[in-house]
C-alpha positions in Angstrom: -94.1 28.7 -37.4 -94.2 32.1 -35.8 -93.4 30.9 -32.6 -90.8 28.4 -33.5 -88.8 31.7 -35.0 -89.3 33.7 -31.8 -88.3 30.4 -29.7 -85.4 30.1 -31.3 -84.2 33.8 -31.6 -85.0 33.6 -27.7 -82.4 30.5 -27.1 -79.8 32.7 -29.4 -80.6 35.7 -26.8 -80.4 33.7 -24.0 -76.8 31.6 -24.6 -75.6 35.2 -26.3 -76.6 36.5 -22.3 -75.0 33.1 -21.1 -71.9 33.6 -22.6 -71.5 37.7 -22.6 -72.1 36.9 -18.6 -69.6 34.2 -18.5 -67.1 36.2 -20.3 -67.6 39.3 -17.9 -66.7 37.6 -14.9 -63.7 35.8 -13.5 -61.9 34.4 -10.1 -59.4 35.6 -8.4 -58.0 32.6 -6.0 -56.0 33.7 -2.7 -52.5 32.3 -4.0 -53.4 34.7 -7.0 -53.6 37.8 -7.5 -55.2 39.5 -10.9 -53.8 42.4 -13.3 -57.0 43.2 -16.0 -55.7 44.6 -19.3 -57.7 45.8 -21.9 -56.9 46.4 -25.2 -53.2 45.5 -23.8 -53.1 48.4 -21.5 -52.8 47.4 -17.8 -56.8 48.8 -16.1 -56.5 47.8 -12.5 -54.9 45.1 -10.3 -57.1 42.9 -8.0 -55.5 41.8 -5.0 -58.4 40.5 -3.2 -59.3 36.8 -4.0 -62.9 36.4 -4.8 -65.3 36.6 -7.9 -64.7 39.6 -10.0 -66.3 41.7 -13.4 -64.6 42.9 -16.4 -65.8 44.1 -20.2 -66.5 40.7 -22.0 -64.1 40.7 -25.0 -62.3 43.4 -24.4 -60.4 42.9 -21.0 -58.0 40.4 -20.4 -57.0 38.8 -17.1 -53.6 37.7 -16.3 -53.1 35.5 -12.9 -49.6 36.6 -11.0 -48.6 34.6 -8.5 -48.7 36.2 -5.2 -46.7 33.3 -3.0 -42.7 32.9 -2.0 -41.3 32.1 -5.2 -37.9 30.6 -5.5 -34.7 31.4 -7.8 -31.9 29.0 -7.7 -28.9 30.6 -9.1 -26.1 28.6 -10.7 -22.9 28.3 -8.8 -20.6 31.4 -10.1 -16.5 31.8 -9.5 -16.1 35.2 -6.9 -13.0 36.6 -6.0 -12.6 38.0 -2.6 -10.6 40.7 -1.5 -7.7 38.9 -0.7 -7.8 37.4 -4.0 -9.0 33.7 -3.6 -11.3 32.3 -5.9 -14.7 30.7 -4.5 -17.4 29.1 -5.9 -20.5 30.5 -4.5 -23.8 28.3 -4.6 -26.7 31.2 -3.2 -30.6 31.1 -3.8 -33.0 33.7 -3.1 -37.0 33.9 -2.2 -39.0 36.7 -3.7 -42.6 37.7 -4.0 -44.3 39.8 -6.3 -45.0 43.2 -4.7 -46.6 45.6 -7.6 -47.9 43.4 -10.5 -48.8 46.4 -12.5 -44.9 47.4 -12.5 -43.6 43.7 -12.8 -46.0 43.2 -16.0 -44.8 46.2 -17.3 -41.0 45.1 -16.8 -40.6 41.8 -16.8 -44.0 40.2 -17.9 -43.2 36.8 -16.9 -41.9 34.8 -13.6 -39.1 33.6 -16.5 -38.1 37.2 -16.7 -38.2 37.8 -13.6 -35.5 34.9 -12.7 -33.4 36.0 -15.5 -33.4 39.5 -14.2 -33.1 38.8 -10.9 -30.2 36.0 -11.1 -28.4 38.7 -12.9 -29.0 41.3 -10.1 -28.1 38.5 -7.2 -24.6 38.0 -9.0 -23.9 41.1 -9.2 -25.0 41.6 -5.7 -22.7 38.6 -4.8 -19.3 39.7 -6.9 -20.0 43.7 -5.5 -20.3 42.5 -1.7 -18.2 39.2 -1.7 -15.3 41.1 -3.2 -14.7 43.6 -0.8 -14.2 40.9 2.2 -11.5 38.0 3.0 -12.5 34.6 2.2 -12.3 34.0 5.8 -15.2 36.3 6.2 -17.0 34.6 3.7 -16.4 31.1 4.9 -16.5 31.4 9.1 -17.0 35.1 10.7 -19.2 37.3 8.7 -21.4 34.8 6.8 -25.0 35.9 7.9 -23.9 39.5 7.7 -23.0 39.0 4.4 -25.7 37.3 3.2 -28.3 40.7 4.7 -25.5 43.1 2.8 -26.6 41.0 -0.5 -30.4 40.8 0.3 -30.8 44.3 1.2 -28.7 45.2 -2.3 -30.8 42.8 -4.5 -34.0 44.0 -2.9 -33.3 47.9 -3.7 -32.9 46.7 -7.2 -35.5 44.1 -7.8 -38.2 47.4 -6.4 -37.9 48.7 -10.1 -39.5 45.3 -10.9 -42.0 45.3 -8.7 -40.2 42.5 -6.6 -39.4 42.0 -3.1 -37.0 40.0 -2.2 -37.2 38.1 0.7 -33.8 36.4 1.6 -31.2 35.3 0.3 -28.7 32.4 1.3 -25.1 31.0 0.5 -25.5 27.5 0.3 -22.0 26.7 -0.6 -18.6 28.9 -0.8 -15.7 26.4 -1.4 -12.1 26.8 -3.0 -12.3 25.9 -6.8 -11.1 21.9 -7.5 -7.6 22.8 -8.3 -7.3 25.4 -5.8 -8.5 22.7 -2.9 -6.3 20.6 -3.9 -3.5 22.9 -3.8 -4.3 23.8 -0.4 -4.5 20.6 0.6 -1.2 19.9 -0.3 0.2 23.2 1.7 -1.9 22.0 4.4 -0.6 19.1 4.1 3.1 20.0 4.2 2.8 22.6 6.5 1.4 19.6 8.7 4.4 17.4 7.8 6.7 20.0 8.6 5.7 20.1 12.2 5.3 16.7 12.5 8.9 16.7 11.8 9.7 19.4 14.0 8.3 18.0 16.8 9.8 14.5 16.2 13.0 16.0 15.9 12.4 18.2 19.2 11.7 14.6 20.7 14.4 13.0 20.0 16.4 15.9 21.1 14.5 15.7 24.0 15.1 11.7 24.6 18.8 12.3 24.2 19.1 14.4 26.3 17.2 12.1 28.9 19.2 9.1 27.5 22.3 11.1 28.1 21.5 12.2 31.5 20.3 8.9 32.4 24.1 7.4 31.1 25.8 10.1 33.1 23.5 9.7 36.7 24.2 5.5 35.6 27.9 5.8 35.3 28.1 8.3 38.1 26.3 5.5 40.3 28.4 2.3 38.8 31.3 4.5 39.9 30.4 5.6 43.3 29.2 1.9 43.8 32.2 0.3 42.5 34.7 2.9 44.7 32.4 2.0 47.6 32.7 -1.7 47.0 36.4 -1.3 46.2 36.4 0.3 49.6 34.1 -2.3 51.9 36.9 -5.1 49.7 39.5 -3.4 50.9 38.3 -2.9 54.6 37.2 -6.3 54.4 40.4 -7.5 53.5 42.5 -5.3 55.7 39.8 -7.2 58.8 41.0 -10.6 57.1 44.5 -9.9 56.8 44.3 -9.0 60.7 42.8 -11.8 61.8 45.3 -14.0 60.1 47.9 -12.5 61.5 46.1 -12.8 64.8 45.7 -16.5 64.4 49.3 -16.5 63.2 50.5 -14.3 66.0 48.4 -17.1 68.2 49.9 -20.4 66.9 52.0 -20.3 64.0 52.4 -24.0 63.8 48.7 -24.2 63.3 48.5 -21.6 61.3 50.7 -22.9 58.6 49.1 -26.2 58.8 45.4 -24.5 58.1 46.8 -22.5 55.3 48.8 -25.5 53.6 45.3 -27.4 54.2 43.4 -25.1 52.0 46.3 -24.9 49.2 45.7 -28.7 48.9 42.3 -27.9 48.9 42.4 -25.7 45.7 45.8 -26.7 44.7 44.7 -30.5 44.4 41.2 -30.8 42.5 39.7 -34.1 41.4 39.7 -32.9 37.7 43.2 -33.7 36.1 45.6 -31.4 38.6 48.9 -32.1 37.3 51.9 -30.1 39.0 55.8 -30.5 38.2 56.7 -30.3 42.1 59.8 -32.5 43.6 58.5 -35.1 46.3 60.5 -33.5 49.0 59.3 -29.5 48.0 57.9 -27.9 51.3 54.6 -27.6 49.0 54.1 -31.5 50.2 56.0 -31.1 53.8 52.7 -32.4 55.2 52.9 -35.6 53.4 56.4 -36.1 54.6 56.0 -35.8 57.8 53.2 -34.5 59.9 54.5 -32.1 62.1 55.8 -30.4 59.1 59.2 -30.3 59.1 61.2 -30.4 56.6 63.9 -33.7 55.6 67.7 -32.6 55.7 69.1 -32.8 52.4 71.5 -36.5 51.7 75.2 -35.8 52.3 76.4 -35.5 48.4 79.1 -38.7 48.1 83.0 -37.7 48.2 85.0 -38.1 45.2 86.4 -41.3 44.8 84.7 -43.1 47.3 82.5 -46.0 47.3 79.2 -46.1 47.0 77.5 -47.6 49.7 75.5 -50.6 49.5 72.3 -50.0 49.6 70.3 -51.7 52.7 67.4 -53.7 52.3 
C-alpha cells in the first residue's frame, strides 16, 4: 500500500517535471522571431531561430513575423501642384526591425497597417502635391516614388518598422475628369483635323487654279499656233490655185465647178431653186462651158413665130 502511495506521488512528480519543462521551453522558427514578456512587461527579444528557455507560467512568448510583409493601400484622390486630381493606387513592403518597439506601439501587424497606410498617404498627398501631374504620370515617377519611401520609412522607425519600397501602381485622371479630357482631346484633335483639311483644300485650289491657268495658257498658245499653221496653210492653197489658175484658166474653172457639183449635188434629197440656163449648170449646157446667148425678146405687135418641129 506504501509503495502504491510513493508510486503514485512519483508519476505526479514526474508529469509535474514533464509539464514545468514543457512550459519552460519554446521554438523560435527562422521566419519568426520571439519577444518574451513576463508579467506583460517586454524581457528580451530572440532573434535567432532555434529552441529557447523561459520561466514556466510566468513568461509569455509572442511570435513577430520577421519576413517582407505587404500593405495594400486603398486608391486615395491627390491633387498635384498644378491642381489636377489623381487617383493614386501605391502599396508598400515593410519588415519588422525592433519588435520590442513595434509591440510597444503598435502590438499587432493590424496596427501596424492601419498606422502605416495612414503615414503612406500622408507621404503620398505631402510629395505628390508639390509636383505637376506630368511628373507624376511620365518624368519623375521612380523619383517620386524613393521621395515617398524614404518619408514613410523615417516615420514608420518610431514603430519599429522599416520600410522597404514603395510603388505607384496606378495614377489616373478621376472618371469625370477623363472624360473631360477626352473630350478636349478630342476637339483639340478635330480642330486640326479641320485645319489641315482646310489648308488642303486651299492648297488643291490653288493647284487646280494653276493647272486651269497653265491649261488655258496652252489651249491659247495652241489654238493661235493652229490659227497660224490654217492660215499659212491657206495662204499655200490660195497660191497654188491661183498658180493653176494663172496656168489654165479654162481648166481651172472646170475643176472648181466639178467639186461644187460634188458638194453642191449629194445623193440625199439636194434640192436647189436654180434656172436651167444659170452658169451654176454651164457644164451641162455645153461642155466647153460657155454660156447660151439670151432669146431675142419678140417686138411688139408682131407675130409669134411658129414653132419648128
Amino acid at each position: 500500500m506504501r509503495l502504491n502511495f510513493i508510486g503514485g506521488i512519483v508519476a505526479v512528480l514526474i508529469v509535474a517535471a514533464l509539464i514545468v519543462g514543457y512550459s519552460s521551453l519554446f521554438t523560435v522558427y527562422q521566419t519568426q522571431q520571439a519577444l518574451v514578456v513576463r508579467l506583460g512587461q517586454p524581457v528580451r527579444v530572440v532573434s535567432e531561430p532555434g529552441l529557447n528557455v523561459k520561466v514556466p507560467f510566468i513568461d509569455s512568448v509572442i511570435a513577430i513575423d520577421k519576413r517582407i510583409l505587404d500593405l495594400e493601400a486603398p486608391p486615395q484622390e491627390v491633387i498635384a501642384s498644378d491642381q489636377k486630381r489623381l487617383v493614386v493606387d501605391a502599396f508598400a513592403r515593410y519588415r519588422i526591425q525592433d519588435p520590442l518597439r513595434f509591440y510597444q506601439t503598435l502590438g499587432s501587424i493590424t496596427g501596424a497597417n492601419s498606422q502605416l497606410s495612414i503615414l503612406l498617404n500622408s507621404a503620398l498627398r505631402r510629395v505628390l502635391g508639390e509636383v505637376t501631374f506630368t511628373h507624376v504620370v511620365r518624368d519623375q515617377r521612380a523619383e517620386l516614388m524613393g521621395r515617398i519611401r524614404d518619408l514613410v520609412d523615417r516615420e514608420a522607425g518610431a514603430y519599429g518598422i522599416a520600410v522597404v519600397d514603395i510603388r505607384i501602381r496606378r495614377a489616373d485622371l478621376p472618371e469625370q475628369n477623363s472624360q473631360a479630357v477626352y473630350q478636349r482631346m478630342q476637339t483639340e484633335r478635330q480642330r486640326e483635323a479641320a485645319e489641315f483639311r482646310a489648308q488642303g483644300a486651299q492648297r488643291a485650289q490653288e493647284i487646280r487654279s494653276r493647272a486651269d491657268r497653265e491649261v488655258t495658257v496652252l489651249v491659247a498658245e495652241a489654238t493661235s499656233r493652229a490659227e497660224q499653221i490654217r492660215g499659212e496653210g491657206d495662204a499655200t492653197r490660195n497660191q497654188v490655185f491661183a498658180d493653176a489658175f494663172n496656168q489654165d484658166q479654162d481648166f481651172f474653172a472646170f475643176y472648181r465647178s466639178m467639186q461644187a457639183y460634188e458638194v453642191g449635188l449629194k445623193p440625199t434629197d439636194t434640192r436647189m431653186v436654180v434656172k436651167p440656163d444659170s452658169s451654176f449648170f454651164r457644164y451641162f449646157n455645153d461642155p466647153m462651158g460657155r454660156l447660151r446667148a439670151p432669146a431675142p425678146a419678140p417686138a411688139a405687135g408682131a407675130p409669134a413665130a411658129a414653132p419648128t418641129r
